[in-house]
C-alpha positions as CSV (number, residue, x, y, z in Angstrom):
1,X,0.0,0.0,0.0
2,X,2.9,2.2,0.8
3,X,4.4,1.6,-2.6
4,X,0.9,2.4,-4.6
5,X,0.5,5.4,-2.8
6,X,3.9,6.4,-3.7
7,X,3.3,5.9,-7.2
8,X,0.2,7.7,-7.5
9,X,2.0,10.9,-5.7
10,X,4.5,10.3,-8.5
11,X,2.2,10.4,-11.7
12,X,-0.1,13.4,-10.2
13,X,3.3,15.1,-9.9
14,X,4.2,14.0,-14.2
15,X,0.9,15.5,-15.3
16,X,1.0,18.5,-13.1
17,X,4.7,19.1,-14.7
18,X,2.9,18.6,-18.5
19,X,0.3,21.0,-18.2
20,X,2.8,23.5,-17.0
21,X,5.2,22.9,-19.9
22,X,2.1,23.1,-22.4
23,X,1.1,26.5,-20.7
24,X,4.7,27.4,-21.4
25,X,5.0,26.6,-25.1
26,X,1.9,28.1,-27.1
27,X,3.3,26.0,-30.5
28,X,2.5,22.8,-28.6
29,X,-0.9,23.5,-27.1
30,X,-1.5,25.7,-30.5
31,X,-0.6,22.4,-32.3
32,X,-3.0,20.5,-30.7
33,X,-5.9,22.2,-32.1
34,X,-5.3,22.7,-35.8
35,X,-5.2,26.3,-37.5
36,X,-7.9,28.4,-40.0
37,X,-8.2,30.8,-42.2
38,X,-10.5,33.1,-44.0
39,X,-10.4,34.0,-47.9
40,X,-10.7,37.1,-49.4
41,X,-9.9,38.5,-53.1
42,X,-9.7,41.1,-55.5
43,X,-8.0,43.3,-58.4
44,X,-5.4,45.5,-56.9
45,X,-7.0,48.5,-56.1
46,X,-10.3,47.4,-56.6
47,X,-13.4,46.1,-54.4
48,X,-14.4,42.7,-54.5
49,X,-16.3,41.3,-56.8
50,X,-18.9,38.4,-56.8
51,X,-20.7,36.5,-59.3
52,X,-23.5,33.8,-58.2
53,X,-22.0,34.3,-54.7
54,X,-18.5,33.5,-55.6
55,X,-15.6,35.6,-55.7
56,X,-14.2,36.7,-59.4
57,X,-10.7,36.3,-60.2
58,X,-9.7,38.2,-63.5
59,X,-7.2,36.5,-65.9
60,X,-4.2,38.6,-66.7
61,X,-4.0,41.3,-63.7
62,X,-3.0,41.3,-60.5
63,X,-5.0,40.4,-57.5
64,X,-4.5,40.1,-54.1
65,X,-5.4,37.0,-52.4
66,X,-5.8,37.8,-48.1
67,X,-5.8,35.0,-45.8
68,X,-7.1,35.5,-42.4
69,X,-5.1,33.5,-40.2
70,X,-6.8,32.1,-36.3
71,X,-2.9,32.1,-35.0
72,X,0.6,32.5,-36.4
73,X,1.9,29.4,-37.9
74,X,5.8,28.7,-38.5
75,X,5.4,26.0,-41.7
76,X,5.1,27.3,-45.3
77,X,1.8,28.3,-46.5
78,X,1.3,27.0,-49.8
79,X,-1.9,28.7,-51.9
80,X,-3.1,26.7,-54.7
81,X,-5.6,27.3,-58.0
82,X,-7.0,24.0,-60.5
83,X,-9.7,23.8,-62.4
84,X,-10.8,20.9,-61.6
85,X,-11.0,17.9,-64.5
86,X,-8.8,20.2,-66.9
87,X,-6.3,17.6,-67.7
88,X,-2.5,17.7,-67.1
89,X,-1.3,20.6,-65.3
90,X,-0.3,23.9,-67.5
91,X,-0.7,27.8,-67.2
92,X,-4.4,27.1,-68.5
93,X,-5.2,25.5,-65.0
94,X,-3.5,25.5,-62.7
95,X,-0.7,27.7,-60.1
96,X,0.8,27.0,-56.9
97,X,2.4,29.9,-54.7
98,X,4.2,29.2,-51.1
99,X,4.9,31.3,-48.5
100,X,8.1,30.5,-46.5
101,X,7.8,32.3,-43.0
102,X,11.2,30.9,-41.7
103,X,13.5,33.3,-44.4
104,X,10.2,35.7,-45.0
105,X,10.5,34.4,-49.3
106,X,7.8,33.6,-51.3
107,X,7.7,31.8,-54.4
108,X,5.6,30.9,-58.2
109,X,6.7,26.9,-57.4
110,X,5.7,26.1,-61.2
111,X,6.2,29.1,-63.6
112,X,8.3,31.9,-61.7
113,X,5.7,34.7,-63.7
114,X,2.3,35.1,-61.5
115,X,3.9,36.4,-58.3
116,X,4.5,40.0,-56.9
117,X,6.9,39.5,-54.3
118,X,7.6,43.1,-53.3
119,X,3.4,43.9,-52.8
120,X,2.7,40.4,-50.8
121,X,3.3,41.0,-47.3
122,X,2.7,39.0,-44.3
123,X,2.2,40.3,-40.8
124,X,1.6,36.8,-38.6
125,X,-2.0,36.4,-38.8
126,X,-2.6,38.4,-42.0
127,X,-0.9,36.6,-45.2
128,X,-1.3,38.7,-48.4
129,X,-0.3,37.0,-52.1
130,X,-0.5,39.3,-54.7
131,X,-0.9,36.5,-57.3
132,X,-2.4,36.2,-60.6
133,X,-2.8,33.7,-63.8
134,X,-2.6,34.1,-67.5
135,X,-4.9,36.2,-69.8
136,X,-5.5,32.9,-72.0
137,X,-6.1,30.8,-68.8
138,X,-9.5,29.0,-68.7
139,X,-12.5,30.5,-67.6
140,X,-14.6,28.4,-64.8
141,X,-15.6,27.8,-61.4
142,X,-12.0,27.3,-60.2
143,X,-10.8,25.5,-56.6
144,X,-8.2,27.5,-54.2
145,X,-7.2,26.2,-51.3
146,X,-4.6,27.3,-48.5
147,X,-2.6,24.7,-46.4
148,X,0.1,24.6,-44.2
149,X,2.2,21.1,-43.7
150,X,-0.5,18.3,-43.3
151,X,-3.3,20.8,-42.6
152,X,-5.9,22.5,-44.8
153,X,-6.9,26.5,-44.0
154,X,-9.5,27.4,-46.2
155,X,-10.7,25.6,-49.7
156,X,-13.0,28.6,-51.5
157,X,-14.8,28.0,-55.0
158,X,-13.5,31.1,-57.9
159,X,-15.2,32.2,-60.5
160,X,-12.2,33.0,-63.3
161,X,-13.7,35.3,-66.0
162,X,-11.2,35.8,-69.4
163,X,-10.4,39.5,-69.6
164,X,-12.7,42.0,-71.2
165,X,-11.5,45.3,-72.5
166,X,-14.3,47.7,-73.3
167,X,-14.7,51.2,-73.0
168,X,-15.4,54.8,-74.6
169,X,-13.9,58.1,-74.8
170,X,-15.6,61.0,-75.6
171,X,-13.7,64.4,-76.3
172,X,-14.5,68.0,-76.5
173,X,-12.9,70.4,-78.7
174,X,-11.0,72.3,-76.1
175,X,-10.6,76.2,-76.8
176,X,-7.8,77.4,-74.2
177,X,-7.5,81.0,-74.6
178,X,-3.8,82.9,-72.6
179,X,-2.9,86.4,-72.9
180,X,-0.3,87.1,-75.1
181,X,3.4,87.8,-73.7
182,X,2.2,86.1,-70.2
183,X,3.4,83.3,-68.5
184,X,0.1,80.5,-68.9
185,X,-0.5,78.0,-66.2
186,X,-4.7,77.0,-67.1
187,X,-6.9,74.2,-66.9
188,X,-9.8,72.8,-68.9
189,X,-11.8,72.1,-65.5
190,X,-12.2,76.1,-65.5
191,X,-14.6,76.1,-69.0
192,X,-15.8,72.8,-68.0
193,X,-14.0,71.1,-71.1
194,X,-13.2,67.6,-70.6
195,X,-12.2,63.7,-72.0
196,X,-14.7,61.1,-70.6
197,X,-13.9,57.3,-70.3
198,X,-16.7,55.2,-70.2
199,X,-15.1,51.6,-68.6
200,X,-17.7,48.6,-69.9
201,X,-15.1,45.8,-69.3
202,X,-14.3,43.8,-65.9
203,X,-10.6,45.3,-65.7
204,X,-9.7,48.9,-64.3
205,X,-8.2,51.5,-67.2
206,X,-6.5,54.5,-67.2
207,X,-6.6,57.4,-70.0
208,X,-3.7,58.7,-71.6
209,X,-3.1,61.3,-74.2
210,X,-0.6,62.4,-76.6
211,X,-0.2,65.8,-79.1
212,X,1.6,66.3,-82.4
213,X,2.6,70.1,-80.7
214,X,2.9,71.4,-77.5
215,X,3.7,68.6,-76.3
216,X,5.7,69.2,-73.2
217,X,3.2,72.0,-72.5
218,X,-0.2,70.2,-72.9
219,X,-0.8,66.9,-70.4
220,X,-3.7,65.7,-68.4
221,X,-4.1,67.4,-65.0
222,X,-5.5,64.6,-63.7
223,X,-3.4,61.3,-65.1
224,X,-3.7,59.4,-61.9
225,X,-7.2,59.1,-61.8
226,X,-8.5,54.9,-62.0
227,X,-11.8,54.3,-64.0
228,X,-13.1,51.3,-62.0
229,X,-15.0,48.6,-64.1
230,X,-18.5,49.7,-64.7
231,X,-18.0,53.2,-64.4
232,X,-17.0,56.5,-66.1
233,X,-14.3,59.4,-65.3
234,X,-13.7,62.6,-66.3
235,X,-10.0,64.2,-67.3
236,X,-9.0,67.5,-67.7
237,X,-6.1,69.0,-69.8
238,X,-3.4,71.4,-68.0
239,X,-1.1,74.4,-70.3
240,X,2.0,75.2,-68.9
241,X,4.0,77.6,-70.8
242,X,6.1,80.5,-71.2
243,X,4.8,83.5,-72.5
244,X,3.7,83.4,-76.3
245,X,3.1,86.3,-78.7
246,X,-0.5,86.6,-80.3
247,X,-1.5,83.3,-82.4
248,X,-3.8,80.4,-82.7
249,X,-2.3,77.3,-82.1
250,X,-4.2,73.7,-83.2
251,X,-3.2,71.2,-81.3
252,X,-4.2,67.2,-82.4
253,X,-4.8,65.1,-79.6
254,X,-5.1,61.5,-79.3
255,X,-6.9,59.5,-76.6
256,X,-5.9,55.9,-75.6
257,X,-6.7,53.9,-72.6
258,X,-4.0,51.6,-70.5
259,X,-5.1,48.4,-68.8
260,X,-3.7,48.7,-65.1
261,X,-1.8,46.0,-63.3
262,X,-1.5,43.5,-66.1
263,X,0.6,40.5,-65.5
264,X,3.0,40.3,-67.9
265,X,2.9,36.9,-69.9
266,X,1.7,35.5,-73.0
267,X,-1.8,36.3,-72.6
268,X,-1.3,39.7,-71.7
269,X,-1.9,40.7,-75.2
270,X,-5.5,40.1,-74.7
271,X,-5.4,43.4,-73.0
272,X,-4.2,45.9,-74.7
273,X,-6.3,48.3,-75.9
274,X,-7.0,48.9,-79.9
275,X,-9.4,52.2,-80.1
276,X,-7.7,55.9,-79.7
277,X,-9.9,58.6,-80.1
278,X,-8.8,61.7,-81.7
279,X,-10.1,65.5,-80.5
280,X,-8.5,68.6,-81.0
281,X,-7.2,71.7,-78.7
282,X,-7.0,74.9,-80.2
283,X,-4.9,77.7,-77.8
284,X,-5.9,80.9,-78.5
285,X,-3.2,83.3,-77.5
286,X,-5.1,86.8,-77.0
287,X,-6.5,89.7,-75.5
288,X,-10.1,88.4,-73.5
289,X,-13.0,89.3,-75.6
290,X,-11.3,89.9,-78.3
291,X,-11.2,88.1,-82.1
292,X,-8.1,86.9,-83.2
293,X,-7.6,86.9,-87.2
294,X,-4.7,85.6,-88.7
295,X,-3.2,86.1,-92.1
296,X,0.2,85.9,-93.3
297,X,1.6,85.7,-90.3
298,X,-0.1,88.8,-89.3
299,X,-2.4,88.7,-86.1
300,X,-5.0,91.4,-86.2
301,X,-7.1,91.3,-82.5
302,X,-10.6,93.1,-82.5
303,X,-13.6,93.1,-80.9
304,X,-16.4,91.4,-82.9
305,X,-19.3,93.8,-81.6
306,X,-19.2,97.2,-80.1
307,X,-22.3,99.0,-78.4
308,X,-22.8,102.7,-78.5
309,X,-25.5,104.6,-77.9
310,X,-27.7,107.4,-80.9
311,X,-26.2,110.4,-80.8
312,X,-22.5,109.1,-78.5
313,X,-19.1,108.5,-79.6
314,X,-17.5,105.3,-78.1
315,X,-13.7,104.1,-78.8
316,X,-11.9,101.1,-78.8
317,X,-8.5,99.4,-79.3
318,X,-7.4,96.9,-81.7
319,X,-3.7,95.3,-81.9
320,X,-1.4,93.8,-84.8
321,X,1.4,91.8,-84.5
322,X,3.7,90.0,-87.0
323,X,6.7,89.8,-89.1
324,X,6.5,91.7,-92.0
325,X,4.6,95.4,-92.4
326,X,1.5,96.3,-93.8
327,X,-0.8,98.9,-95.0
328,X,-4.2,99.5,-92.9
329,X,-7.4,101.1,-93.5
330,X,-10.5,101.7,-92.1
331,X,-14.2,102.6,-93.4
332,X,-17.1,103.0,-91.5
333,X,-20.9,102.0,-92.6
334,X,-23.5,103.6,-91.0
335,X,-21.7,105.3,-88.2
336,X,-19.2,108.3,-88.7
337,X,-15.4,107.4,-88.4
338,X,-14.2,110.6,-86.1
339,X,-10.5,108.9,-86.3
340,X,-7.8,106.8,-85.6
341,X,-4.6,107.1,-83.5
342,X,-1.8,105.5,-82.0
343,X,-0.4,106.1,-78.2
344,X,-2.5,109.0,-78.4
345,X,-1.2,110.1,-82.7
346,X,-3.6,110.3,-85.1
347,X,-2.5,108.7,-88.3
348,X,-4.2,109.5,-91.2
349,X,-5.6,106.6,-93.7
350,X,-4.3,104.2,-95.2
351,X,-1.3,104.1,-92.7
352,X,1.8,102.2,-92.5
353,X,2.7,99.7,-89.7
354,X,5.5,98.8,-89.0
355,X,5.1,95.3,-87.2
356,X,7.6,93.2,-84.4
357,X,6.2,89.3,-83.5
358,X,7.1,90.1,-79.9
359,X,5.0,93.3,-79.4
360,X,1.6,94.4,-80.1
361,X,1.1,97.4,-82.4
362,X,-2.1,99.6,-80.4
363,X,-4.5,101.1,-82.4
364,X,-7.4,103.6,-81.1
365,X,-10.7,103.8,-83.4
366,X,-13.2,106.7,-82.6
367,X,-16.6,106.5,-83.8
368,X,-19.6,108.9,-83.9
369,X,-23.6,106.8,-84.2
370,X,-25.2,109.7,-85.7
371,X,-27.6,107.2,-87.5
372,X,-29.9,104.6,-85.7
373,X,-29.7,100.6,-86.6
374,X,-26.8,98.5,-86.8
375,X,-23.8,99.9,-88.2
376,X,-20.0,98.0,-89.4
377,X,-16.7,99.4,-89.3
378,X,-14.5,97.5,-91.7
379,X,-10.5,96.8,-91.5
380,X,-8.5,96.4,-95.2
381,X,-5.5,95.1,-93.9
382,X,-2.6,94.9,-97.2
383,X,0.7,92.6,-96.4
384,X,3.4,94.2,-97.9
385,X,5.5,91.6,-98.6
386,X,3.2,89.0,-99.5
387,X,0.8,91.0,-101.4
388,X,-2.4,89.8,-99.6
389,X,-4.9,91.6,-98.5
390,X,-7.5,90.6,-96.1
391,X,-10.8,92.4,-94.1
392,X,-11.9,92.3,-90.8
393,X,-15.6,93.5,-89.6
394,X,-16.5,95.1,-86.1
395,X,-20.5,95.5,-85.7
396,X,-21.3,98.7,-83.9
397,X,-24.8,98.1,-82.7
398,X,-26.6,101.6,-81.7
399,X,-29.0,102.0,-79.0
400,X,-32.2,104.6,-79.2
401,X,-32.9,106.6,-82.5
402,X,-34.0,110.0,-83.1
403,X,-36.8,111.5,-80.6
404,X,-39.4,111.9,-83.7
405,X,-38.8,107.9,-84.8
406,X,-41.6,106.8,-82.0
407,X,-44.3,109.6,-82.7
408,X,-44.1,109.5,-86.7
409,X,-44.3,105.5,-86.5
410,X,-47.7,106.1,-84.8
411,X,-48.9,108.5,-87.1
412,X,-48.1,106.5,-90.0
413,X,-50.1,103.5,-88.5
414,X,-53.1,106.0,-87.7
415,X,-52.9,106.8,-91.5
416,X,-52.4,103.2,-92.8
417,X,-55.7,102.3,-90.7
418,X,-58.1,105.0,-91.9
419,X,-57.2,104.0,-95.7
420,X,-58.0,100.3,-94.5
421,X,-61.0,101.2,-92.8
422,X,-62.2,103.1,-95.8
423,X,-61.3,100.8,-98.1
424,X,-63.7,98.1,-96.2
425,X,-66.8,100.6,-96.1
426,X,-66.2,100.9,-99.8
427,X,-66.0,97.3,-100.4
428,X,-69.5,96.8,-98.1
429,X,-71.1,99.4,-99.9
430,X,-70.7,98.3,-103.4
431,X,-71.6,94.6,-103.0
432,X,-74.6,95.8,-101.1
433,X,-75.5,98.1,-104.2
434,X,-74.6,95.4,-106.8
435,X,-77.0,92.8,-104.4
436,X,-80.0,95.4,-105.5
437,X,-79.3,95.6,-108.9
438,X,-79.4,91.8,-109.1
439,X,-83.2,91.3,-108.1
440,X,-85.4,90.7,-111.3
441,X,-89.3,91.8,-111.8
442,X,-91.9,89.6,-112.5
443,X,-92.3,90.8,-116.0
444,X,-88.2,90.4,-116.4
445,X,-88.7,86.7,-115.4
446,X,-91.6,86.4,-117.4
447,X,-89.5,87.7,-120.5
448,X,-86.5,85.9,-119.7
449,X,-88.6,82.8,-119.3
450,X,-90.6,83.1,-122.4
451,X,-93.4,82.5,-120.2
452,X,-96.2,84.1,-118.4
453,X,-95.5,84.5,-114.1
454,X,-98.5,84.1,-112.5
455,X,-100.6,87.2,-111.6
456,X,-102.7,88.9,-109.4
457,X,-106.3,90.0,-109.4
458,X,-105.3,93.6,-110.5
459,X,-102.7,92.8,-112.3
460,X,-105.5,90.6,-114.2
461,X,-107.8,93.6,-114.5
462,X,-105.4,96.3,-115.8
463,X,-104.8,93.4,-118.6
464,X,-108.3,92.7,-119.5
465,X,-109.1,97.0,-119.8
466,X,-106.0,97.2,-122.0
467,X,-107.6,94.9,-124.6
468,X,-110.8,96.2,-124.3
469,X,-109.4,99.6,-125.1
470,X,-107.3,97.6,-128.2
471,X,-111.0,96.7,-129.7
472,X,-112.3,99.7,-129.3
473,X,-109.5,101.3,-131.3
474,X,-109.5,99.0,-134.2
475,X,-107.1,96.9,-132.7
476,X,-107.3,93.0,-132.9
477,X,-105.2,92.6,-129.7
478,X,-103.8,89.2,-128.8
479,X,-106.1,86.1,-129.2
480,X,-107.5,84.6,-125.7
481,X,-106.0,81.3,-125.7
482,X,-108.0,78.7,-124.5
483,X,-107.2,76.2,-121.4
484,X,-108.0,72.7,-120.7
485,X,-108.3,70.8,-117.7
486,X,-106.3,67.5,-118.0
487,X,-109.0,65.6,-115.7
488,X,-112.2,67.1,-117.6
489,X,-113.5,64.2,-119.6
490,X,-115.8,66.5,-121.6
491,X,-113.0,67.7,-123.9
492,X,-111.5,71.4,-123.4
493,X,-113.8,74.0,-122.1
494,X,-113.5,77.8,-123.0
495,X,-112.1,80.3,-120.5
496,X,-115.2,82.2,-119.4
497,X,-113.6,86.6,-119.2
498,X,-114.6,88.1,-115.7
């Protein structure tokens, strides 16, 4: 009995001294209940994306596969992707990627291609593979599964779709307008001009641009900007440039797309982009407000309409620049040309200019609207050394007109309403007259008819004296015809005279 109870002291004592080195060692008592993980994926950059419930996994970009780890584990974690029942293994079906915690590596274990090493990261309990497979890889409900040693993590179902590129670009015609001899630092955002990309595809794009001039001055002001699948984006172009003398500059832009974080292998030629879309830029370098017309290398800058009021003088400036002289002169239509002058000069017409490119030549012009209505004062501008000649138009719109214009309008409508109203009595009156004139007598009809109208008692007695009076003169008169009733079966019946 001694000896039993001596033994039992001794194996309470053995498990006692277990439990405490268990406690002490959290990799034996973790080992003894096996690890998990949850799965997570998605493009770089992007949200996830589902379809039927199951994650999407892009061939030929980047994603990033995050497992979720319940403790820290200190054997390689190996990620795996088949489709299942593909046949032999290839790039069509299937990839396997290990993590090796003990020299922080990672590694593609069969092709070396679909692994970013320097964006996986690993943090203990948080394992990151930025992993990918080819753009001609098979699409499918594909298996991934994460293990470490003996033990499976997670297994997840992945729907693999093949690449789709599909977008549109639409373009304004962007009018960018600097003052001349200035220093230019403008955006497109300011006149609401702008490029749209329209992403229809299941990969994320990017717009670029290029320009047959200007171009280290022209770019996109906002080239960073991602246009996720299924939506839309708008970029804006940016001038920088040093200061320009007076000129139009067209610009011919071209619009292309890039496909962001492809993987690049074989199949990555699915995904690039075939559609540019062209759209112009024109930069106007002059005065605000004003028109810019160029010929020969001559810029002439006016104002396209000037308002003055009836009876006012009004001035304005216009400005030439170029490299070779020219011969200027001004007419005015419909307003009275008081002058023009230079720094305060007048010059008399036509007038010589002598022109630089890098200054502006001023010009003052002095009008008088001492008629009412529009009104044009016209530029004849003559290149001396080209021979061409070229005119330019500035509208002078006039406010008001003469005091009497008002007055001598309504007299002319009280005038032009009497003659109307005369001329409708005049036309009442004479169809009413002609209406009178147009009734016939009974003895008219009668005539016209060749037959008798029907008459009255008097009318019967006036006719029966007249022939009495006939016989008594000698005058045989008309025969009384006789009448007949059609129903009278007696034969006809002689008309008895009253």
């Amino acid at each position: 009995m001694p000896r039993t109870a001596s033994a039992l002291a001794t194996a309470s004592t053995a498990v006692f001294l277990f439990l405490i080195l268990i406690a002490g060692h959290p990799n034996l008592s973790s080992s003894a209940q096996a690890a998990t993980a949850t799965f997570g994926m998605h493009i770089v950059g992007e949200s996830p994306t589902f379809d039927a419930g199951l994650p999407v996994l892009v061939a030929g970009v980047w994603h990033q596969v995050a497992l979720n780890l319940s403790s820290t584990l200190s054997t390689p974690i190996t990620l795996r992707a088949i489709l299942p029942g593909s046949g032999s293994p290839s790039p069509a079906n299937t990839y396997e990627w290990v993590r090796y915690q003990s020299n922080d590596s990672w590694a593609d274990v069969r092709y070396g291609t679909f692994l970013s090493v320097d964006l996986s990261s690993d943090d203990g309990t948080h394992v990151v593979f930025e992993i990918g497979i080819d753009g001609e890889a098979s699409p499918g409900t594909w298996t991934f599964s994460a293990s470490s040693g003996n033990s499976t993590l997670v297994t997840q179902s992945v729907e693999v779709q093949a690449p789709r590129v599909s977008y549109g670009i639409s373009a304004a015609d962007f009018q960018l307008r600097v003052d001349p001899f200035t220093a230019a630092d403008l955006s497109s955002q300011i006149g609401s001009q702008h490029l749209r990309l329209i992403d229809q595809g299941n990969v994320p794009l990017r717009l670029t641009v290029s320009f047959d001039v200007l171009r280290s001055q022209l770019s996109l002001e906002n080239s960073g900007v991602v246009t996720h699948p299924n939506s839309e984006s708008m970029y804006y172009l940016h001038l920088t440039a040093g200061p320009m003398p007076p000129q139009i500059v067209r610009v011919n832009g071209l619009a292309n797309v890039s496909v962001l974080y492809v993987i690049p292998s074989s199949g990555s030629t699915l995904l690039v982009p075939t559609f540019e879309q062209p759209f112009g830029v024109s930069v106007q370098v002059g005065r605000s407000g004003y028109a810019l017309k160029v010929v020969g290398g001559v810029v002439f800058q006016t104002l396209d309409t000037v308002r003055v009021d009836y009876g006012s003088r009004t001035i304005w400036q216009v400005y030439v620049t170029g490299s070779q002289n020219v011969s200027l002169d001004v007419s005015a239509s419909g307003v009275r040309l008081l002058g023009v002058s230079t720094e305060g000069h007048p010059i008399g017409l036509p007038a010589t200019l002598a022109l630089s490119p890098s200054s502006e030549y001023p010009l003052t012009i002095q009008v008088e609207a001492d008629q009412a209505g529009p009104s044009t004062v016209t530029f004849a501008l003559h290149l001396l050394a080209t021979g061409e000649v070229q005119t330019f138009t500035t509208t002078i719109l006039v406010n008001g007109g003469p005091a009497g214009t008002s007055s001598g309008a309504v007299l002319y409508l009280w005038i032009g309403g009497s003659v109307g109203a005369s001329l409708v009595f005049g036309f009442v009156a004479s169809s009413q007259w002609k209406h009178r004139r147009g009734r016939v007598s009974p003895r008219d009809l009668s005539s016209q008819n060749g037959t008798k109208a029907k008459r009255g008692y008097n009318a019967r007695r006036r006719a029966q004296l007249q022939r009495r009076n006939s016989r008594a003169n000698g005058d045989t008169g008309e025969a009384t015809k006789s009448r007949t009733k059609s129903g009278d079966r007696n034969g006809p019946r002689t008309s008895r005279m009253r």
